[in-house]
VMD Tcl script that draws the C-alpha trace (Angstrom):
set ca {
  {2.01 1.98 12.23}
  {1.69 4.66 14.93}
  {4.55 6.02 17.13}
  {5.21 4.12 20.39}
  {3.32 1.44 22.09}
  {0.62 1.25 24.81}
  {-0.77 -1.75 26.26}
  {-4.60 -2.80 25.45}
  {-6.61 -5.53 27.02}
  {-9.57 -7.23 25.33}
  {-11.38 -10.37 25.77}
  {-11.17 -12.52 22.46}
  {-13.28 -15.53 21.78}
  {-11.05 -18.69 21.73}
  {-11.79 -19.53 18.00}
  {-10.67 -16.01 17.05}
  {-7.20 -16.91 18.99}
  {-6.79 -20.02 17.64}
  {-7.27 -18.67 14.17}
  {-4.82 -15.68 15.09}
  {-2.07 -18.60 16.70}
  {-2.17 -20.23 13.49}
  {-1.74 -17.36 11.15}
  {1.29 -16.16 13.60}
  {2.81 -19.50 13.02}
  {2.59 -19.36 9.38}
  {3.73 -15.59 8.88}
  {6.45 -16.41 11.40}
  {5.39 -13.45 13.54}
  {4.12 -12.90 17.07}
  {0.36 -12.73 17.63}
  {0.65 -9.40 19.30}
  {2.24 -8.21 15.83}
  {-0.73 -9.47 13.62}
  {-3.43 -8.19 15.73}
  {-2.41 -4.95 15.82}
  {-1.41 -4.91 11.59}
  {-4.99 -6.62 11.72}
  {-6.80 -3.79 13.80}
  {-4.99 -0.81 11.66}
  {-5.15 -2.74 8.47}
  {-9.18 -2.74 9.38}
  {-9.55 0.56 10.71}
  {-7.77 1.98 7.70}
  {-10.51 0.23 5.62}
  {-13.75 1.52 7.51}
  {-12.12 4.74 7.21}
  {-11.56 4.35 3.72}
  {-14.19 1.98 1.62}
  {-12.16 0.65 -1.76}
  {-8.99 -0.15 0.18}
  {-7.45 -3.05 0.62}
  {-3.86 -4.79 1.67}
  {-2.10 -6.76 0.12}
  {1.18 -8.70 0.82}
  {4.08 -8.93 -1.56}
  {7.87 -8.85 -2.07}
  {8.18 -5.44 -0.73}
  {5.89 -6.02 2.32}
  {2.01 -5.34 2.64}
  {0.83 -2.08 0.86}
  {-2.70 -0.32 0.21}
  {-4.64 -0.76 -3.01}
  {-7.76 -0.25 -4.22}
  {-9.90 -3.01 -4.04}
  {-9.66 -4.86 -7.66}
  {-6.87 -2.46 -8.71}
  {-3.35 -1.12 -8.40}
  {-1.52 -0.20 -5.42}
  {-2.52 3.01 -4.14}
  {1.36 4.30 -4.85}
  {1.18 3.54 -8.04}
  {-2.21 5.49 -8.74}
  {-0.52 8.25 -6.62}
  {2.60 8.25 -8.73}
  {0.17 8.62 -11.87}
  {-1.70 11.19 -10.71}
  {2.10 13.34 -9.04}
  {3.83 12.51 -12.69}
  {1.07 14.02 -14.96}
  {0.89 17.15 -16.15}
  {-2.93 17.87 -15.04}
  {-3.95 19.44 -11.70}
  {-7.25 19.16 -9.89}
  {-10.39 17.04 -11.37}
  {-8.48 17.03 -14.81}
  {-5.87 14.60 -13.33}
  {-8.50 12.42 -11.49}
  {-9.89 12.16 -14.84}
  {-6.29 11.55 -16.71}
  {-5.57 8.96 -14.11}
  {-8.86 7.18 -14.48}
  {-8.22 7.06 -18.12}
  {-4.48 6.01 -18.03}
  {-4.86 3.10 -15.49}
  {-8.13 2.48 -16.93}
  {-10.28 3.20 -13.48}
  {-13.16 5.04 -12.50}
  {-13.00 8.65 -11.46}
  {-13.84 7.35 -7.79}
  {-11.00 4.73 -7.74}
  {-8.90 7.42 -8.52}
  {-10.63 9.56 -5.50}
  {-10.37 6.64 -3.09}
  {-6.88 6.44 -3.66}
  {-6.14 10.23 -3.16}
  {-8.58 10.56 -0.01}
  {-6.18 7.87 1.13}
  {-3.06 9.75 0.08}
  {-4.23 12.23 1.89}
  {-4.46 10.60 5.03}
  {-1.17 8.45 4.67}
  {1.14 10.65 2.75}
  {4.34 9.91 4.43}
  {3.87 5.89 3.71}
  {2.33 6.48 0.26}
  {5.76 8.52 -0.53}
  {7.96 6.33 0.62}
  {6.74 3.70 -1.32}
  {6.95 6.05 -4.57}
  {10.69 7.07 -3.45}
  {11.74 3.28 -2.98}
  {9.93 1.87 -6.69}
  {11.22 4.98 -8.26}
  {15.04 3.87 -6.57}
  {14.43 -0.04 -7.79}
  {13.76 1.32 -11.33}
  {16.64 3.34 -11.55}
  {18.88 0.79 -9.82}
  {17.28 -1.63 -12.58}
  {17.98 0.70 -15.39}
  {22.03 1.25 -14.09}
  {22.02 -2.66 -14.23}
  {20.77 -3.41 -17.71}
  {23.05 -0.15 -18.91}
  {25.96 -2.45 -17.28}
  {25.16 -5.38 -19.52}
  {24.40 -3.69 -22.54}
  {27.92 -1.98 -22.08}
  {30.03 -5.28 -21.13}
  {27.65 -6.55 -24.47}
  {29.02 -4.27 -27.03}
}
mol new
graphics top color blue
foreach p $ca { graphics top sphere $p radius 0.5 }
foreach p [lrange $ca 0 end-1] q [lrange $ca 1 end] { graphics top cylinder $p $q radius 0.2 }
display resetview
């Protein structure tokens, strides 16, 4: 989310705070905190039709709507050897998407490259921290 706060006023319909007072309860956050991750979660959508967000172990991340996360398209398209529309079209074929999936998810890149890289960096740091862990037990196995 963006640098710094500022304070905004709006008049919400009562069913729409309820609704928000509940969800706040049940993520175990304060309703101030979802509306804004709701506003920018849906402003990032207009902005970019085919994205979605979803929550997991790691925290909430962009995807493309019925596919993978947008970091893991993006770390497809960085780890191939192709460059321009010949990697759209290697990544499409790899993850087994469409040509615009694959566009969606680099017009997003594009806009969100910091937090698309730091989700590479920190999957790429899991593996390897995986891999050192399994090399651990095959050693203490032999």
């Amino acid at each position: 989310m963006a640098q710094g706060t500022q304070t905004f006023s709006a008049r919400w319909g009562t069913d729409v705070l309820d609704r928000l007072k509940r969800r706040s309860e049940l993520a175990g956050t304060n309703k101030s905190r979802l509306a804004e991750r709701y506003v920018d979660e849906g402003t990032r959508m207009d902005e970019h039709p085919g994205i979605v967000f979803r929550s997991g172990p790691t925290g909430r991340r962009a995807a493309l709507a019925g596919g993978p996360d947008i970091w893991e398209v993006m770390a497809t398209v960085k780890s191939g050897k192709a460059r321009g529309e010949e990697a759209i079209s290697a990544t499409a074929e790899l993850l087994d998407l469409a040509d615009s999936q694959v566009r969606t998810a680099v017009r997003y890149y594009g806009a969100f490259t910091d937090e698309i890289d730091r989700r590479i960096a920190l999957n790429s740091e899991d593996a390897d921290e995986a891999e050192a862990v399994w090399q651990r037990e095959q050693a203490t196995l032999a």
